[in-house]
C-alpha positions in Angstrom: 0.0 0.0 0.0 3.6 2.2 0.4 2.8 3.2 -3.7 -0.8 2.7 -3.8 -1.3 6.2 -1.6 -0.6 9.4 -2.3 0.0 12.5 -0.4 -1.2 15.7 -1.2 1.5 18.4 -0.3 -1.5 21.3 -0.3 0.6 24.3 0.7 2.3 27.2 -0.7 5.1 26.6 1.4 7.8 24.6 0.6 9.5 24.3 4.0 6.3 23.1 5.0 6.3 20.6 2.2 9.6 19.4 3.1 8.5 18.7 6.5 6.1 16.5 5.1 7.7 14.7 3.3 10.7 13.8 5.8 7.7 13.0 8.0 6.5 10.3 5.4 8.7 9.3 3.1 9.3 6.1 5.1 5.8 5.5 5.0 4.8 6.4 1.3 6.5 6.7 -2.0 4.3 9.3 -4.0 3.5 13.0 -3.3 1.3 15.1 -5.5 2.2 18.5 -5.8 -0.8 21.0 -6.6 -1.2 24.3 -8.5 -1.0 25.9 -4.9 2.3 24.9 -4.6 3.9 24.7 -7.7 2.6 28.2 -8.4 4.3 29.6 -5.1 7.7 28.2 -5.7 8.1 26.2 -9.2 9.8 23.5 -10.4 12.2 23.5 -6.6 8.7 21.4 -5.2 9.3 18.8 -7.6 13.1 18.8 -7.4 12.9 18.5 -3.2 10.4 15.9 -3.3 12.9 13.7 -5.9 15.7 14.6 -3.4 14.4 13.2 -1.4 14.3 9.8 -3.2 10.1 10.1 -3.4 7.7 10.4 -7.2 6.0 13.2 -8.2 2.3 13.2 -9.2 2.4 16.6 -11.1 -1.3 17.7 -10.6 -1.6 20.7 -12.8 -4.9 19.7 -15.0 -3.5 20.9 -18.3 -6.1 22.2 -20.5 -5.9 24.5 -23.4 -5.5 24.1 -27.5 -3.4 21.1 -28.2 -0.2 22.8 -29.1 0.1 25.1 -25.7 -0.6 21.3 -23.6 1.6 19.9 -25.7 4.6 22.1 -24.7 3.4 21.8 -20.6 3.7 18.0 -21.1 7.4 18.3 -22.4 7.7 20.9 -19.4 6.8 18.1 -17.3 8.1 15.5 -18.9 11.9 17.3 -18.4 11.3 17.2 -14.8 10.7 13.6 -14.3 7.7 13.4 -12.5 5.9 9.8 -12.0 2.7 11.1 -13.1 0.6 14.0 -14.7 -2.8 14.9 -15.6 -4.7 16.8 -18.0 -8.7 17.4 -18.5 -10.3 15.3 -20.5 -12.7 17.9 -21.7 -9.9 19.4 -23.8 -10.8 16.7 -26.3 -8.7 13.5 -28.2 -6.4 16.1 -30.3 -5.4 17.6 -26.9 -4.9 14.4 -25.2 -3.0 12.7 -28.2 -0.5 16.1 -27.9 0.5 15.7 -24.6 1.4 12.4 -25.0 3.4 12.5 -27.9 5.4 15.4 -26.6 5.8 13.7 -23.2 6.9 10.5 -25.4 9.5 12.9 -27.0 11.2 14.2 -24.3 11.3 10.9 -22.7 12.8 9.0 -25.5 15.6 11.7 -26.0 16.8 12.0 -21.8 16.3 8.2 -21.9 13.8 8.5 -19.1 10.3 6.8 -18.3 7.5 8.0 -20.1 5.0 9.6 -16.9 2.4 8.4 -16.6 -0.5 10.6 -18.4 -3.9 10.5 -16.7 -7.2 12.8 -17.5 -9.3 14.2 -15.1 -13.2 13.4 -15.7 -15.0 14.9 -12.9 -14.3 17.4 -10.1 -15.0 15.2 -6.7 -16.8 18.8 -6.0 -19.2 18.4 -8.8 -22.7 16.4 -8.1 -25.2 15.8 -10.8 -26.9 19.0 -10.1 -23.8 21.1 -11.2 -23.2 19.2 -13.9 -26.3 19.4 -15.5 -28.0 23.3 -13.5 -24.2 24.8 -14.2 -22.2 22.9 -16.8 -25.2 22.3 -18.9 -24.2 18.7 -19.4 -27.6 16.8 -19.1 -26.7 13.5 -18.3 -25.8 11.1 -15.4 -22.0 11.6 -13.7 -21.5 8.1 -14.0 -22.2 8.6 -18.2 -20.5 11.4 -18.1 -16.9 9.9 -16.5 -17.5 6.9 -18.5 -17.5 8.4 -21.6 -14.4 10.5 -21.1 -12.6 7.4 -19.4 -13.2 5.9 -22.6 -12.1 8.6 -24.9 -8.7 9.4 -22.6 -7.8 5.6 -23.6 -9.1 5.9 -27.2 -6.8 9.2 -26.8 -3.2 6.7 -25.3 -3.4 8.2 -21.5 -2.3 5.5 -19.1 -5.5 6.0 -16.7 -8.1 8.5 -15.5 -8.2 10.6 -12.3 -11.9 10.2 -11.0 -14.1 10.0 -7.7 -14.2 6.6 -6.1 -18.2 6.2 -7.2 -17.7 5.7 -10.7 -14.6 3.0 -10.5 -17.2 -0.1 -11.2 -18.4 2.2 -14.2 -15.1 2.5 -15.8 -13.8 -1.1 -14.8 -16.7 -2.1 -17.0 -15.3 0.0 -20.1 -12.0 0.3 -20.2 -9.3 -2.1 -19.6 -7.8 -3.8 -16.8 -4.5 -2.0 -17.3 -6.3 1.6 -17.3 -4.9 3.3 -14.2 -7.7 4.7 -11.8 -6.6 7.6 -9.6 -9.2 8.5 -7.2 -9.4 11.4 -5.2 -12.4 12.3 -2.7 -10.7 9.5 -0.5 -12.4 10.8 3.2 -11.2 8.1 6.2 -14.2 7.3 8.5 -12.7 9.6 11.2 -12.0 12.6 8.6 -14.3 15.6 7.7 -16.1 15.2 4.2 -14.8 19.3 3.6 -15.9 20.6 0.3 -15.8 17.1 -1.3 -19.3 15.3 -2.4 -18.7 12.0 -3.9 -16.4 10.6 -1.8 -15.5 6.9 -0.2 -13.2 5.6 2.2 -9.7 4.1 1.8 -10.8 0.7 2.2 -14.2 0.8 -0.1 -11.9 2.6 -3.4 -9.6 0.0 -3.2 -12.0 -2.7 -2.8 -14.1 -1.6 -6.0 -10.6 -1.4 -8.0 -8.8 2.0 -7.5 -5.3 1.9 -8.3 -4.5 4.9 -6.2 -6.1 7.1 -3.6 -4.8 10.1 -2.9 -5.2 12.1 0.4 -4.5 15.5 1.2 -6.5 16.9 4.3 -6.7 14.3 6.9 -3.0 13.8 6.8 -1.2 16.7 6.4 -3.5 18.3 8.8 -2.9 16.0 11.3 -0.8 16.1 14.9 0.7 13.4 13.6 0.7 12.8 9.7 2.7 9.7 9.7 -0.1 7.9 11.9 -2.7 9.2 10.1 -0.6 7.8 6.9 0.0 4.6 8.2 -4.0 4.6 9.9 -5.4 5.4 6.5 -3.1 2.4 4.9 -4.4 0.1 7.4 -7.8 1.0 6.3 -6.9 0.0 2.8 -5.5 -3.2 3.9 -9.5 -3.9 5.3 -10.3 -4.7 1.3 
């Protein structure tokens, strides 16, 4: 469970972050680093984190015309994170750009292609905003499932999406199609401004490949038991 959770190092302050991660980098591999924090201080949150022997999940939701994504995938690509994402909204020609860039770089430093997922639906978005302020009139499940489908169509490794539409994307795309799932809420943890969430133990249990957490355990007294609590909880599948 070590590289099946994330932690989400949401700050804008890098010593901060640092702490964090000397606080769990015994306990998990993976850190995702936000537009809060990369925003504040840059590329130096990626390059700590791989001091520090740890992956990177680069969660920057690129989304813009094909070319201008394109370029922020080689961006990212150059700094060897594990993992980025981009929206699936921005369409297959969008998609398709980003990965061929990122395949580019890759192939000429010699390093492993990251790991290109698309996000599908905010976990903050419930089926009245999606269809009263998104005007999209149709189910979430639908919805996710038919951008899952089109980010493989498109050759992203996996999908970032809330833990209540895993079964839905299990069912049509394959079993190597990464699911990232955010919304991840332990029993003992405030829901904050998420709406479809699930706990560690159900998102695993219905197929998630990764959860990641932010609040409950860089919030804590203690984040390395809340880490290590939350990972026991996964074990429970």
């Amino acid at each position: 469970m070590k590289d099946r959770l994330i932690v989400a190092l949401d700050t804008y302050d890098l010593r901060k972050a640092e702490h964090l991660v000397d606080c769990l980098k015994d306990t998990v591999s993976t850190f995702k680093i936000g537009m809060e924090l990369f925003y504040s201080v840059g590329p130096k949150a990626v390059e700590m984190v791989h001091d520090k022997g740890c992956r990177v999940f680069l969660d920057l939701k690129f989304h813009d015309i094909p070319n201008t994504v394109a370029g922020a995938a080689r961006a990212a690509a150059k700094l060897g994170v594990f993992m980025f994402n981009v929206h699936a909204a921005g369409g297959s020609a969008m998609m398709k750009a980003a990965v061929e860039a990122a395949r580019e770089v890759s192939g000429k430093q010699q390093k492993n292609l990251p790991k290109i997922i698309a996000v599908t639906l905010l976990t903050s978005i419930d089926e009245k905003n999606l269809k009263t302020e998104i005007g999209i009139n149709k189910k979430v499940e639908q919805q996710v499932s038919e951008w899952a489908v089109l980010a493989q169509a498109s050759g992203l490794a996996g999908v970032v999406a809330s833990p209540r539409e895993i079964q839905t994307i299990r069912n049509t795309c394959s079993s190597e199609f990464i699911i990232v799932t955010p919304g991840i809420r332990p029993s003992w943890a405030a829901r904050g401004d998420q709406k479809r969430v699930m706990t560690p133990a159900e998102a695993i249990r219905l197929g998630a490949d990764y959860i990641v957490v932010g609040r409950p355990i860089i919030q804590a007294d203690d984040p390395q038991e809340a880490a290590l609590k939350i990972m026991r909880e996964m074990e429970e599948f």
